[in-house]
N, C-alpha and C positions, 0 to 999 in steps of 0.2 A: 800635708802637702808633700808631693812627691818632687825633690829635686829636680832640677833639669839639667843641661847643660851650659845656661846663662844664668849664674847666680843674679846678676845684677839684674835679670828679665824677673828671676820668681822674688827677689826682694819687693821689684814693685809693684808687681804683683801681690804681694802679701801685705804691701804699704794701703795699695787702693781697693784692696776687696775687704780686707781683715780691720785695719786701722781706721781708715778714713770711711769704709764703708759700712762697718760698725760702730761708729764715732768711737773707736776705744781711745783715742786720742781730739779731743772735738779743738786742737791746733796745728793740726797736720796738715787738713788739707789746706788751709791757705795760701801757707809757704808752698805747696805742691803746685796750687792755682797760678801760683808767680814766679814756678820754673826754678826756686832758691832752696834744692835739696841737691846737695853733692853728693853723688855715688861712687864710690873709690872698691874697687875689687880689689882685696889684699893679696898678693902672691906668697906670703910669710906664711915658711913654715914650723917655726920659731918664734915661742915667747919672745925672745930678745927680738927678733924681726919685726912681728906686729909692733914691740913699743915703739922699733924706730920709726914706723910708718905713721903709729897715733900721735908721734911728738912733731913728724912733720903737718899732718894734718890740724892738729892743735893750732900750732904758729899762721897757718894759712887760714884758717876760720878767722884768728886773731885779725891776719891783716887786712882783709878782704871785708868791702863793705855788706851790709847784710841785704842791701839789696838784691845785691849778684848772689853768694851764698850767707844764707840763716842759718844752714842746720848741713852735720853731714853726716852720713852711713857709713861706714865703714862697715862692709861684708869681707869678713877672714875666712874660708872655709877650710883653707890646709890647715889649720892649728886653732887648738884650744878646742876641739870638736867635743870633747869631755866636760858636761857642766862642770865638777867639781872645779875643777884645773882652769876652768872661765874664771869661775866665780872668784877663786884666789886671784887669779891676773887683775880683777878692778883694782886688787888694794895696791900695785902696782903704778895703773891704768892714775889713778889718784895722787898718785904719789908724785909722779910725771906732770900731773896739770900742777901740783906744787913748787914742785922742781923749776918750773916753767912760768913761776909767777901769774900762772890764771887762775886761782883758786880766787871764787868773788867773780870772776866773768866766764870762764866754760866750766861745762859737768858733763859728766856723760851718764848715758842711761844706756842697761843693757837687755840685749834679746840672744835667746839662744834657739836651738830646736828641743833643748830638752830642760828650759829653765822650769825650778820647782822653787817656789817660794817656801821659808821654813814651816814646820806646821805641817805643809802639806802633804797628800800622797802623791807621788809620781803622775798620776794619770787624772789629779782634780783640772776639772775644766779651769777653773780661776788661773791655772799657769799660766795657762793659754794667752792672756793679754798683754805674757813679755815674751811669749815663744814665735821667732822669727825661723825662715827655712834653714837657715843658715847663722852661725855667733856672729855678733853684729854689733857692733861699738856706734850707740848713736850722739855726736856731740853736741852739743845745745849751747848759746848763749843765754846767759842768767838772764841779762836783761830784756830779751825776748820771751821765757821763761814768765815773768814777773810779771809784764806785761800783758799777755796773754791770759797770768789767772786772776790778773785784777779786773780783769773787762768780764772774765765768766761767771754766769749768776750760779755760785753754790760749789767753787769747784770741787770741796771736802768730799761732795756726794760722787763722783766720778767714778772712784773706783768702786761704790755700792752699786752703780748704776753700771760700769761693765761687768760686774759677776753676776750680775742677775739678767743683762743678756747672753753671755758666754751660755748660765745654766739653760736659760730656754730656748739656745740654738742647741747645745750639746756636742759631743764629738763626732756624729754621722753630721750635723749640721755645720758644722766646722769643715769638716773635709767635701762636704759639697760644697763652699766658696770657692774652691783652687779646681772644681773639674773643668773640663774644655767647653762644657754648656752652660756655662753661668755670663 
């Protein structure tokens, strides 16, 4: 996916063609259907920046009923644009939802542009199911979490079942989701 000028445009765009439109997530679109996904554009160009903005956001997921917000995105693009330098920010990112007495009710899950699972090589399709246009801090309530894969028949098989359509879209199939004719 080629960046744009509206992070928060090609996020959801990469939410509703990639995610929801490949069931890589088969609890996405609901919350999306009921309007209860907060989009937050990070201006932090600074590790210590984004944590201040995930600690604010934390607290406000907290307060806020989950009808209004379930779930939020935080799209950072100034900072952390380096997997490695992400990926050590969770144990941070983690540290803060402890700090903060939500460990047991929020987590977060992350996407980057260049996440590589270990094991992997750089360029296996399989990233692809946490690579977002942009690093991208998504926070979740556990118990919406719970909820969600107690209702789903089999959820173990999920991630067998997105690497084996990641592999038979491939990476020309991939980047045909985000052109202008789809």
């Amino acid at each position: 996916m080629v960046p744009s000028a509206d992070p928060i445009a090609d996020t959801r765009l990469w939410l509703e063609r990639a995610v929801i439109g490949l069931n890589l997530c088969p609890f996405a679109k609901a919350v999306m259907v009921k309007d209860q996904v907060r989009f937050v554009l990070s201006d932090a160009t600074t590790p210590e920046a984004l944590l201040e903005v995930l600690g604010e956001e934390l607290l406000r997921l907290r307060d806020t009923a989950p009808s209004q917000i379930d779930t939020t995105l935080i799209v950072h693009p100034q900072v952390l644009g380096d997997f490695l330098e992400y990926n050590d920010f969770l144990d941070e990112a983690d540290g803060l939802i402890e700090a903060l007495e939500l460990d047991g009710e929020l987590q977060i899950a992350s996407f980057h542009p260049d996440y590589q699972f270990a094991g992997t090589a750089p360029d296996d399709i399989g990233n692809y199911t946490n690579r977002a246009p942009y690093p991208t801090l998504h926070l979740l309530r556990e118990e919406t979490v719970a909820r969600a894969v107690d209702a789903y028949p089999e959820p173990d098989r999920i991630i067998d079942r997105n690497l084996a359509t990641l592999e038979q879209l491939g990476h020309a199939g991939w980047a045909r989701l985000f052109t202008a004719a789809n």
